[in-house]
C-alpha positions in Angstrom: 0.1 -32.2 36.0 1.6 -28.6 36.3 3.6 -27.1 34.0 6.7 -26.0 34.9 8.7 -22.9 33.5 11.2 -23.3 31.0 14.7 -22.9 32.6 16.3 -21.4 29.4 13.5 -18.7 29.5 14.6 -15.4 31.1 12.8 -13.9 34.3 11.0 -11.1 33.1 13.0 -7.6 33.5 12.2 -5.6 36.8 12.2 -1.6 35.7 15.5 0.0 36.6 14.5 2.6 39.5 11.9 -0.4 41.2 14.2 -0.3 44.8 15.6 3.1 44.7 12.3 4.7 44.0 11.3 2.6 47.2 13.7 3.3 49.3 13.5 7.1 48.4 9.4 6.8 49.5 10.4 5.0 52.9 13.2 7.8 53.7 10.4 10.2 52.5 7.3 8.6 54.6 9.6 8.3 57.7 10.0 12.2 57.6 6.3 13.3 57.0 6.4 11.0 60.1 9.2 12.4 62.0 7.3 16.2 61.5 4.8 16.0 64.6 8.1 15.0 66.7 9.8 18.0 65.5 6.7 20.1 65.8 6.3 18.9 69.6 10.2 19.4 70.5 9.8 22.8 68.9 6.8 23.8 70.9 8.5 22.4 74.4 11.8 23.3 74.2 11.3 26.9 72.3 14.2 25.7 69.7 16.3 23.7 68.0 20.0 24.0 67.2 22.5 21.9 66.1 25.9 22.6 65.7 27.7 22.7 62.0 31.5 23.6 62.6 34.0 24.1 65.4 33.6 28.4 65.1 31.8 30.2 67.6 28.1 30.4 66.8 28.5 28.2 63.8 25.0 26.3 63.9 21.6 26.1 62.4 18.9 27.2 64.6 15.3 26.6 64.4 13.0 28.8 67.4 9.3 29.5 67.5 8.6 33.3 67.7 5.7 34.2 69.9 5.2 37.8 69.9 2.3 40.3 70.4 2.8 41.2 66.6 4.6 38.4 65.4 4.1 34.5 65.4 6.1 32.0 62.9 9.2 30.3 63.1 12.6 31.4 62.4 15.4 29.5 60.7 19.1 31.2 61.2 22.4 29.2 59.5 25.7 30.1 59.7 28.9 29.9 57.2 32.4 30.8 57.9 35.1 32.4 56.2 38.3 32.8 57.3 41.8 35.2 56.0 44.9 34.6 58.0 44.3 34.8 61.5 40.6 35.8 60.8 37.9 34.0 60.9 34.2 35.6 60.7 31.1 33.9 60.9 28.0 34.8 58.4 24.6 34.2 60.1 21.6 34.2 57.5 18.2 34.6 59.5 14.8 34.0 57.5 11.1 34.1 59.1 8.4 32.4 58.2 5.6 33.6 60.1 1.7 33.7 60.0 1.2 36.5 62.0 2.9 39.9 61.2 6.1 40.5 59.2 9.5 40.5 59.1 12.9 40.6 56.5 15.3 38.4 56.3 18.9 39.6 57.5 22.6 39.0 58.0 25.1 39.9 60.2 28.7 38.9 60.5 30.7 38.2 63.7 34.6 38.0 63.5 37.1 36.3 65.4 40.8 35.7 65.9 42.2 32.9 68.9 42.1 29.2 68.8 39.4 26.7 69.5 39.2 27.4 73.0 39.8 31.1 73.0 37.7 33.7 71.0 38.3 36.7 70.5 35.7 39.4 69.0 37.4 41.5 67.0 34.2 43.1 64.9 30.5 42.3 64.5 28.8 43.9 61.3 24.7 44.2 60.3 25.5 42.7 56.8 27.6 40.3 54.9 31.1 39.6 55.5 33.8 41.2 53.5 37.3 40.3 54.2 39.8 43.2 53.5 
């Protein structure tokens, strides 16, 4: 005869972070397994950009750099700041490369217009700074 488990007894406590800390490892796992896709996307198409706001050029771009002196990827994102009828758009570009060298910059593109008509007013080799 079996025994059977006392009904008043409670079930034995499960630790807290048991299903987050597995769903955190299966979002986790399923992007070290997404990385060859990227990798081979990357390597066919030349880049990857996808778009973060309704301002001109207001993306995040990753390209492959191929160069003579240079090989790596480069990683450009943009943020936007805006002062009346002004809106300029920051881009921060970083490398990471393997072959060669290169700093990270900024430049800063502003506009005035609507949606569907931009106009460049000024483009600057650094940071933005309103007036």
């Amino acid at each position: 005869m079996e025994a059977q488990p006392d009904p008043d007894t409670p079930a034995p406590r499960r630790h807290p972070l048991r299903r987050p800390g597995c769903i955190l490892g299966l979002i986790l796992w399923f992007l070290i397994l997404l990385t060859p896709c990227f990798m081979i996307v990357l390597a066919v198409q030349g880049e990857i950009a996808v778009t973060t706001g309704s301002a001109p050029d207001q993306r995040l771009r990753v390209w492959l750099i191929q160069e003579a002196a240079q090989s790596g990827i480069g990683v450009s994102s943009a943020s936007v700041q805006t002062q009346d009828d002004l809106l300029c758009v920051q881009t921060d570009v970083r490398f990471v490369l393997w072959r060669g060298s290169a700093e990270p910059t900024q430049y800063c593109e502003c506009y005035t217009g609507t949606d569907a008509n931009w106009q460049t007013v000024r483009v600057e080799q650094s940071a933005c700074s309103l007036p």
